[in-house]
C-alpha positions as YAML, in Angstrom:
chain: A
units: angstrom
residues:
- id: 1
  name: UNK
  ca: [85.59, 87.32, 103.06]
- id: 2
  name: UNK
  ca: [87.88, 90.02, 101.39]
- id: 3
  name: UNK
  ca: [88.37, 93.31, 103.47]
- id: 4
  name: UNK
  ca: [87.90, 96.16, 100.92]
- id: 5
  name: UNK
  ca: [89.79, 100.08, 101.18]
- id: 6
  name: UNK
  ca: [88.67, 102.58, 99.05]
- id: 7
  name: UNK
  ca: [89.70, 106.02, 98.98]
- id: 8
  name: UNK
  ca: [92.30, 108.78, 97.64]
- id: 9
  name: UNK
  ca: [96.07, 107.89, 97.46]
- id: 10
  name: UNK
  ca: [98.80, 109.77, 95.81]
- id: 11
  name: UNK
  ca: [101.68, 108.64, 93.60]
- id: 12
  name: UNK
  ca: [104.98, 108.35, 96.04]
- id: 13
  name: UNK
  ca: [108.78, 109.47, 94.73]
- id: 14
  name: UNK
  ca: [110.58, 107.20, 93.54]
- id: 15
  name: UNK
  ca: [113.63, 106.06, 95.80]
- id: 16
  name: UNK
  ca: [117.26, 104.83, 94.69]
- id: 17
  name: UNK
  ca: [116.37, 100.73, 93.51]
- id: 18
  name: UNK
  ca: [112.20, 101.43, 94.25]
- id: 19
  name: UNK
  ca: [110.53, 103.25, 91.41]
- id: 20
  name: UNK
  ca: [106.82, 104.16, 91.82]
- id: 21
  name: UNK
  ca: [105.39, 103.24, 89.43]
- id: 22
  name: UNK
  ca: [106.95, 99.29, 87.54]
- id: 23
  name: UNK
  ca: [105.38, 97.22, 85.47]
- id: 24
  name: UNK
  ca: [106.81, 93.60, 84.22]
- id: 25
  name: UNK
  ca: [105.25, 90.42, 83.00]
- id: 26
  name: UNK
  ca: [104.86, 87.30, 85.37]
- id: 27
  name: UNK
  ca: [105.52, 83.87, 85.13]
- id: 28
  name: UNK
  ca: [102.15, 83.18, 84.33]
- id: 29
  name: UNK
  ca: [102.46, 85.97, 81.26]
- id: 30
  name: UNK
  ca: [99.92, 88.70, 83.03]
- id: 31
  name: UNK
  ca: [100.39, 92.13, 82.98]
- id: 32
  name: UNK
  ca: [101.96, 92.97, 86.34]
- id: 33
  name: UNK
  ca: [101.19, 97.23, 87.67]
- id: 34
  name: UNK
  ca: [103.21, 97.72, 90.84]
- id: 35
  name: UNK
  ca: [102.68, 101.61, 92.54]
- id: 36
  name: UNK
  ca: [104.13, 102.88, 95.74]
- id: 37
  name: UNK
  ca: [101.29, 105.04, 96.85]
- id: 38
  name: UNK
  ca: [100.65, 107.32, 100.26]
- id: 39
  name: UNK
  ca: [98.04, 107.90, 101.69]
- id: 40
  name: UNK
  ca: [97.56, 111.79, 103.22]
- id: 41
  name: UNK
  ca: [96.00, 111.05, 106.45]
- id: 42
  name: UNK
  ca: [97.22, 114.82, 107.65]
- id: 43
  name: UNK
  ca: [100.12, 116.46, 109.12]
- id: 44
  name: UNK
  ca: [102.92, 114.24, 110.10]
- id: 45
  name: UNK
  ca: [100.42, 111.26, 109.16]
- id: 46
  name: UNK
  ca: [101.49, 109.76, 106.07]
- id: 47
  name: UNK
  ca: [100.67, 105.93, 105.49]
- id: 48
  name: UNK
  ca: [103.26, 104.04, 102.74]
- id: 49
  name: UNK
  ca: [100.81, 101.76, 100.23]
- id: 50
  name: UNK
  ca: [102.33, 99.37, 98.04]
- id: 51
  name: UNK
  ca: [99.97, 97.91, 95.42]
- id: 52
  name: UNK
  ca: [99.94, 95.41, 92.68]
- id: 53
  name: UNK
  ca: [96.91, 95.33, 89.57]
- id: 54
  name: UNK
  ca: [97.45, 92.24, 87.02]
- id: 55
  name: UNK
  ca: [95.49, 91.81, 84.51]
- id: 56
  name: UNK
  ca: [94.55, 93.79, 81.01]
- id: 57
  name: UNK
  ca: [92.53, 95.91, 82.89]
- id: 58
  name: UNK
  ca: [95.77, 97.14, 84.48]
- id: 59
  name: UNK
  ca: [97.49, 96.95, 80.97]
- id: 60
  name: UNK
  ca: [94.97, 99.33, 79.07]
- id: 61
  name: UNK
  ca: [94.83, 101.60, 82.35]
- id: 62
  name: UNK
  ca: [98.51, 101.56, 81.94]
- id: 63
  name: UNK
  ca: [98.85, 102.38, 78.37]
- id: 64
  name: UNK
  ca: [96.53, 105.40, 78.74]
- id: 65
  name: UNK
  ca: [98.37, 106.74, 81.70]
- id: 66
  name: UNK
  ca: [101.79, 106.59, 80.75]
- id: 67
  name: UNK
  ca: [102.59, 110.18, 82.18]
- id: 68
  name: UNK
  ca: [101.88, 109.37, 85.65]
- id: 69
  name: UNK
  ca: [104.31, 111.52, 88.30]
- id: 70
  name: UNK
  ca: [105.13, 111.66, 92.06]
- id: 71
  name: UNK
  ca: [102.09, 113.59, 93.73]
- id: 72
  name: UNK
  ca: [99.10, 112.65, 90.62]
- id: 73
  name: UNK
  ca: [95.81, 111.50, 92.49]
- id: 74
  name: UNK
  ca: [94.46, 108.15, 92.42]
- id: 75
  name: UNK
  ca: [90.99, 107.06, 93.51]
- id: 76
  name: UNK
  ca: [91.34, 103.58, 94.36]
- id: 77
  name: UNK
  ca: [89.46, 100.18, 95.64]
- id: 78
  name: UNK
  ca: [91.99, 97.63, 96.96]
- id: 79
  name: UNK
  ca: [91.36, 94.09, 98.16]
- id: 80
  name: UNK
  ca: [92.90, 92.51, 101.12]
- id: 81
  name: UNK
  ca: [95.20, 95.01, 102.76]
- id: 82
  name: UNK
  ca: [97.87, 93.79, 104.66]
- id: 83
  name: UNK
  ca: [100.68, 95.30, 107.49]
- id: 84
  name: UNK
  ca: [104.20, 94.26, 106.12]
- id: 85
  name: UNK
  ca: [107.38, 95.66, 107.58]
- id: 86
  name: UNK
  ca: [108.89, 98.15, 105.46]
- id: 87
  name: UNK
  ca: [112.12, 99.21, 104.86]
- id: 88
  name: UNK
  ca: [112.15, 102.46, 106.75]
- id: 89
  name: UNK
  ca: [108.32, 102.27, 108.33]
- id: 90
  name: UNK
  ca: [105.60, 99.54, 107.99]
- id: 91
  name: UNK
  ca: [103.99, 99.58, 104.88]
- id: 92
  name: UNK
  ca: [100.66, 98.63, 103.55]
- id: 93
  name: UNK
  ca: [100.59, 95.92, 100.83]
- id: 94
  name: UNK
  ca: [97.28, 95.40, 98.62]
- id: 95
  name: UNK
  ca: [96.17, 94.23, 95.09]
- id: 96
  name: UNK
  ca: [94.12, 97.53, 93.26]
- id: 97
  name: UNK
  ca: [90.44, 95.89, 92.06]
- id: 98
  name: UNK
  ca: [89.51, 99.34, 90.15]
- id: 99
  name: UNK
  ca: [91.95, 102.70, 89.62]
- id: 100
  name: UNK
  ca: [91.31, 106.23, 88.15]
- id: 101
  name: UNK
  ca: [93.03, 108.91, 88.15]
- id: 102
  name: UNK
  ca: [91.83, 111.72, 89.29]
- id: 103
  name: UNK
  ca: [92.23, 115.55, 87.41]
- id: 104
  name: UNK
  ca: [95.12, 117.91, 88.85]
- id: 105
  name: UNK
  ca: [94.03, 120.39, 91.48]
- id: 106
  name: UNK
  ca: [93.90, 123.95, 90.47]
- id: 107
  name: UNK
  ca: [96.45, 126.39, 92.28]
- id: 108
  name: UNK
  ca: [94.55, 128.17, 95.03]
- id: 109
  name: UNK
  ca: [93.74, 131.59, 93.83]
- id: 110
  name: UNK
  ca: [95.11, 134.46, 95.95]
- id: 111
  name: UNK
  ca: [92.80, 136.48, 97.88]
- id: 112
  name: UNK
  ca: [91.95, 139.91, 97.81]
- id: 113
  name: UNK
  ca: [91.90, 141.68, 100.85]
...
């Protein structure tokens, strides 16, 4: 049976030698999405996600989302999750079965007193 996460994650920075957001083309010739994600549990509670999508479902979500950034919302369902050592924390490793991308939060609007 495959265990199943859904939820909100966030685009991570990208690091020296670990972009975000890669994309490349594997040996089998499919269209390979790779994202370094967080998820926002709360303060000081920040999990490290990083997920793959192949397929052309992942190359035409791709091609319409070319401006993605550190901090842009994702709403995400990923299949099999798995603990993996990271290289500064553990990490969360898990192939993306559906993505969108979710609008921009407005700026909080200052209150009058």
């Amino acid at each position: 049976m495959t265990t199943t996460t859904t939820g909100t994650f966030y685009v991570n920075k990208d690091r020296p030698g670990r972009p975000a957001i890669s994309e490349h083309t594997s040996d089998a010739g499919e269209f390979v999405l790779k994202m370094r994600l967080i998820d926002n549990q709360g303060p000081r509670t920040v999990e490290v996600y990083e997920t793959r999508w192949v397929g052309p479902a992942a190359a035409a979500w791709r091609a319409q989302h070319r401006n993605l950034k550190a901090g842009d919302a994702l709403r995400l369902v990923l299949s099999n999750p798995r603990a993996m050592p990271g290289t500064v924390s553990p990490e969360t490793h898990a192939a993306i079965s559906s993505c969108e991308l979710l609008p921009a939060h407005a700026p909080a609007a200052a209150q009058t007193a």
